[in-house]
N, C-alpha and C positions, 0 to 999 in steps of 0.2 A: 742454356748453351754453356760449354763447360771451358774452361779456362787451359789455356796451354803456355809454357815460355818458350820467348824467341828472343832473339838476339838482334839489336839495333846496330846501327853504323859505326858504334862507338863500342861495340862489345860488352855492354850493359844488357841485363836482362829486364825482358818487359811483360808482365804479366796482361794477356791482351783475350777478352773476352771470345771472340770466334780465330784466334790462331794464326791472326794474320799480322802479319809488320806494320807498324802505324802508317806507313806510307801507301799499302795498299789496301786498307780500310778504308769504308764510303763512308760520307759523311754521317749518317746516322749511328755506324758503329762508333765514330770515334767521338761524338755527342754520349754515348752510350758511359763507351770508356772513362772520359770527362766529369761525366754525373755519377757514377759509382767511386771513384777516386774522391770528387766533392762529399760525396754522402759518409764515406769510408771515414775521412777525417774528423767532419761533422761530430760522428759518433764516437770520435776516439777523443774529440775534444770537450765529450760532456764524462769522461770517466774520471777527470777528479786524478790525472796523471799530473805530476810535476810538470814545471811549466820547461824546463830544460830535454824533459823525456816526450815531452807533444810535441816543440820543436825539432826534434832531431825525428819523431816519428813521419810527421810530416814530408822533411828534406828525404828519408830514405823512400817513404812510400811513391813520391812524384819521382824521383830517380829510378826505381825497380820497375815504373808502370809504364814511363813515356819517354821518347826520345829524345830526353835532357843529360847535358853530363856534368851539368854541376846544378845543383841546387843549396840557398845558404838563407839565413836569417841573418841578418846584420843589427846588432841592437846598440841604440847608444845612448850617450851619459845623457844626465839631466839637464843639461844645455844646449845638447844637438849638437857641437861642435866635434865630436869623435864618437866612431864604434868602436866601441869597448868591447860585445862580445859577440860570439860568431858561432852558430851551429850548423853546421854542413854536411852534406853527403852527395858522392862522385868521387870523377876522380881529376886531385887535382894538380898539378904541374909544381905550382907555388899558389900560394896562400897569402897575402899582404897582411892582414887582420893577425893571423895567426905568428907569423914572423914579429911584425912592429908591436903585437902587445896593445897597440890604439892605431886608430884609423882617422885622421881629422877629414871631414867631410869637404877640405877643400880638393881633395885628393880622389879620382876617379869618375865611374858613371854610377857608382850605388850615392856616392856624395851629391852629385848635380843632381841626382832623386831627390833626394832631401830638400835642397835649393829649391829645386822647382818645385814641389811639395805635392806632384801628381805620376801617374803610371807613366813609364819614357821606355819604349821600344828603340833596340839600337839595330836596325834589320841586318847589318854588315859590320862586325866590331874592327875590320880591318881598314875601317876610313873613317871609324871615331876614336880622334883625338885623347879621350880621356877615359879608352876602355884601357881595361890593368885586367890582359894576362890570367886566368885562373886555371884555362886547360888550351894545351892547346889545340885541340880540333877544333871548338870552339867558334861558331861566324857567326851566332845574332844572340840576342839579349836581353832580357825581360827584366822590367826591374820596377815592382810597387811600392810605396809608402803603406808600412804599419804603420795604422792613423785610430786612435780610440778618441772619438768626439773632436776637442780642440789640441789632446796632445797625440804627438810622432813617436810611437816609441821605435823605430827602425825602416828596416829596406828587405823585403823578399826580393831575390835573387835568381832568376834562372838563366844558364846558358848553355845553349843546343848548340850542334854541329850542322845542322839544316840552317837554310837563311827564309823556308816556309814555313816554319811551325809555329812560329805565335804568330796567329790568325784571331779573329775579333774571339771566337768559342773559346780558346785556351785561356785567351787575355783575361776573360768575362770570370774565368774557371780561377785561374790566379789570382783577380782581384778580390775573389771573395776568399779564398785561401789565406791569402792577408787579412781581410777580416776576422776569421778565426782565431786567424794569430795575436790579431792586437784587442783582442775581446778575452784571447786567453791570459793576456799578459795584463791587462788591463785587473782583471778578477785576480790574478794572481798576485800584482800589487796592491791591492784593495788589503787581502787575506794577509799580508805582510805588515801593512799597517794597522790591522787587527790586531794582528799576533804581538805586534808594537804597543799599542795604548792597551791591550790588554795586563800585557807586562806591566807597564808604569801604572796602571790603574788597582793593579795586585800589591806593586810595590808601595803605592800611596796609601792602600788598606790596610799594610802591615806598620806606617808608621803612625807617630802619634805628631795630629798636627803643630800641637802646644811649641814640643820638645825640640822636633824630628828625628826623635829618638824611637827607635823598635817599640811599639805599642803592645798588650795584653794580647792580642792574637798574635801576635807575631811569637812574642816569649813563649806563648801554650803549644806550638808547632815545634820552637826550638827546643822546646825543652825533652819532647818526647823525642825528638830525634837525637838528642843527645843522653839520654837516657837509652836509650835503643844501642848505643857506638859505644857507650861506658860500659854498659852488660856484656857486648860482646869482647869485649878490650879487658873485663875486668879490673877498670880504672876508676876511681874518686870519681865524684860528681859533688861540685857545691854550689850553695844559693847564698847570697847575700841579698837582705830586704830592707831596703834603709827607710829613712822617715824620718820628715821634717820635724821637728819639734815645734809645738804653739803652732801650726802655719795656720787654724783658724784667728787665731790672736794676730798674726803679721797682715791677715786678709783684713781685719776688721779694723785694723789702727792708720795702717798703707795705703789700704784701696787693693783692690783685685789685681789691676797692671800693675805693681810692684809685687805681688802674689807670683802673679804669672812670670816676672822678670825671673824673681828668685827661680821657679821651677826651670827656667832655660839654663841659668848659669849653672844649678846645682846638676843637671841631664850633660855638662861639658866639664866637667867634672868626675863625673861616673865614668865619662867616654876615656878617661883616661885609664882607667882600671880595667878595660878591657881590650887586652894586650894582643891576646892568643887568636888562631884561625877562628875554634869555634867560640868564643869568646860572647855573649852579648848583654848589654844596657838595653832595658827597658822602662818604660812607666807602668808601672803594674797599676795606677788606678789613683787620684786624685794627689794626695804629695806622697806617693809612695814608691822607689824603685828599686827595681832589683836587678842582680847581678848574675847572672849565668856564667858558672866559670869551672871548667870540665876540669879534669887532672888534675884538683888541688886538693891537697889532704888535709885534715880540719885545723891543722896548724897553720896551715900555708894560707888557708880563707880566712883564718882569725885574722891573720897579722894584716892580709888586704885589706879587712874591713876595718883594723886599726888605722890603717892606712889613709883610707876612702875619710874617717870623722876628721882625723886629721887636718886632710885637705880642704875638707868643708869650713873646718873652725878658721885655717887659715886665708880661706876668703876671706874672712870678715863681712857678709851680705850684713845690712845692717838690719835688725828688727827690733823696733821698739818698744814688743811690746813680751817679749821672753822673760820668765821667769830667773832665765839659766845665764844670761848673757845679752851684750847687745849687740850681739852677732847670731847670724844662724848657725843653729847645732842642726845634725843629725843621731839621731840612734841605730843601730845596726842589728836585727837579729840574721846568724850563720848557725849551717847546717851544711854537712858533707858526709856523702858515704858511697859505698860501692853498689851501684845500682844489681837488683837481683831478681831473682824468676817470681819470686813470690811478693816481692815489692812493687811499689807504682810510684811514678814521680808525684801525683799527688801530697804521699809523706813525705817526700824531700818540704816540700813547699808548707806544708802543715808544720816540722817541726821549725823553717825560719821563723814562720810565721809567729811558735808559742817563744820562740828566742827573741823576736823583737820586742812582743807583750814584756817579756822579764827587763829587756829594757827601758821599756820606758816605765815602769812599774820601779826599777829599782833605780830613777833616779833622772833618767835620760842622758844624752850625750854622751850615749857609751857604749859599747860591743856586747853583745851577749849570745851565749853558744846554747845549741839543745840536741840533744843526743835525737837521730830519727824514729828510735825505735816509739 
């Protein structure tokens, strides 16, 4: 049987299986109407649509279909105490939710839902005290709790101009509507919290526990992505690779926890030297760290990494057991160049790497530069 529009009490159109006005439809058609409407949602709420775009799909399909002239979701904070936010379709006079921005639940009959924490038919809103105005043709009122398990996330809302139509079949039809609703909100908060601990659990991967400095994965991402912005910029790219001096000898004379201590103070230290947006300190791998530091041209990396031994010496961490001092040193090897179509970051990191060798080779606690070619 083929579908036609007609036009309700209220001027709204209703897409009604055999062509007739919901009011002179026999009971089995509008059980018909009812189950296709439920089925209709059903299927729109396994398609994986935002949860903002199922709600509002929902309000407009029960308003286009049935002799309602408002339909809303009301959803509220994580206390219950206000709706916060409102997706609706009809038409409507005034809006309170929309106007105030918050809705405290002390305030109307979507709020005494909530109170009461069950379905509250208003058969006549014109002799309930704490109906609030949404249209005004408006005489009776429908109002369920979105319920997922033990939490509330809101209030579906409908209000017709008839003071017959929510009958036990419609109520039955709406209550489960509401289930939809709070099964989609529910999965949809789930997916948010996902997206949540996924994040911090990417973010915990990228750093190094020791330190909580940028770990070896983190710098081998950064690097290529800053290699990638300096090619196209045609800008410097430098590395600085520093290195504890003795730290087997500090591990062996101290203990490990004074090992470890040095590695944190020496990782807030680096953190100072990386000043710029794309800027990063890492632990590149046992007392080893390096510097990522875009835009500087190998004068401008020398003098940081002058800078950087410096800061270290003027710690004064104490090691007992340094050849060099009874302080920790660092050594530095730097490297900078203008990343290229035929180069890979790789040789950035290759030539710090043969700079630091020359350092500690010629002497330690000291800077040392290496051409990338």
């Amino acid at each position: 049987m083929g579908q036609s529009v007609t036009t309700d009490l209220l001027g709204q159109k209703a897409l009604l299986p055999n062509g007739l006005p919901w009011d002179e439809q026999d009971a089995s058609a509008r059980q018909a109407t009812l189950t296709r409407i439920l089925i209709r949602i059903s299927r729109e709420a396994l398609q994986g649509a935002s949860l903002d775009s199922l709600m509002q799909g929902i309000c407009d399909c029960l308003v286009a279909e049935l002799p309602v002239a408002i339909v809303s979701v009301l959803l509220l904070d994580d206390d219950n105490s206000h709706f916060v936010h409102e997706v609706c379709a009809g038409e409507f006079t005034q809006s309170p939710l929309a106007v105030a921005g918050k809705w405290p639940v002390t305030v109307g009959a979507a709020g005494r839902c909530v109170q009461l924490g069950r379905p509250h038919l208003i058969r006549d809103t014109a002799t309930d005290p704490d109906y609030v105005p949404g249209n005004a043709t408006a005489r009776s009122e429908f109002l369920v709790p979105i319920r997922h398990g033990r939490r509330l996330h809101g209030v579906l809302n409908l209000e017709c101009a008839r003071t017959d139509f929510f009958d036990s079949e419609s109520c039955a039809v709406f209550e489960a509507v509401a289930d939809l609703v709070a099964g989609a909100i529910h999965f949809a908060r789930i997916a948010d919290e996902l997206t949540e601990a996924n994040r911090r659990l990417e973010q915990l991967s990228m750093r190094d526990a020791l330190t909580g400095i940028a770990n070896r994965r983190q710098f081998d991402a950064r690097l290529a992505q800053a290699w990638a912005r300096q090619a196209r910029e045609g800008a410097p790219l430098a590395l600085l690779l520093a290195d504890v001096d003795f730290f087997k000898a500090l591990n062996d004379s101290a203990g490990h926890l004074r090992g470890d201590e040095c590695l944190r103070r020496l990782a807030r230290i680096c953190e100072r030297f990386a000043v710029n947006e794309h800027d990063l300190v890492a632990r590149y791998g046992g007392e080893e760290f390096v510097l990522l530091l875009p835009a500087r041209t190998p004068e401008g990396a020398i003098a940081q990494a002058e800078a950087l031994r410096r800061a270290v010496a003027e710690e004064a961490l104490p090691h007992p057991a340094s050849a060099l001092a009874k302080h920790v040193t660092v050594s530095v090897g730097v490297a900078a160049l203008v990343p290229a179509a035929d180069a890979s970051p790789e040789q950035l990191v290759a030539a710090a790497d043969r700079a630091l060798y020359d350092a500690k080779s010629g002497g330690r606690d000291r800077v040392a530069w290496r051409d990338s070619a």
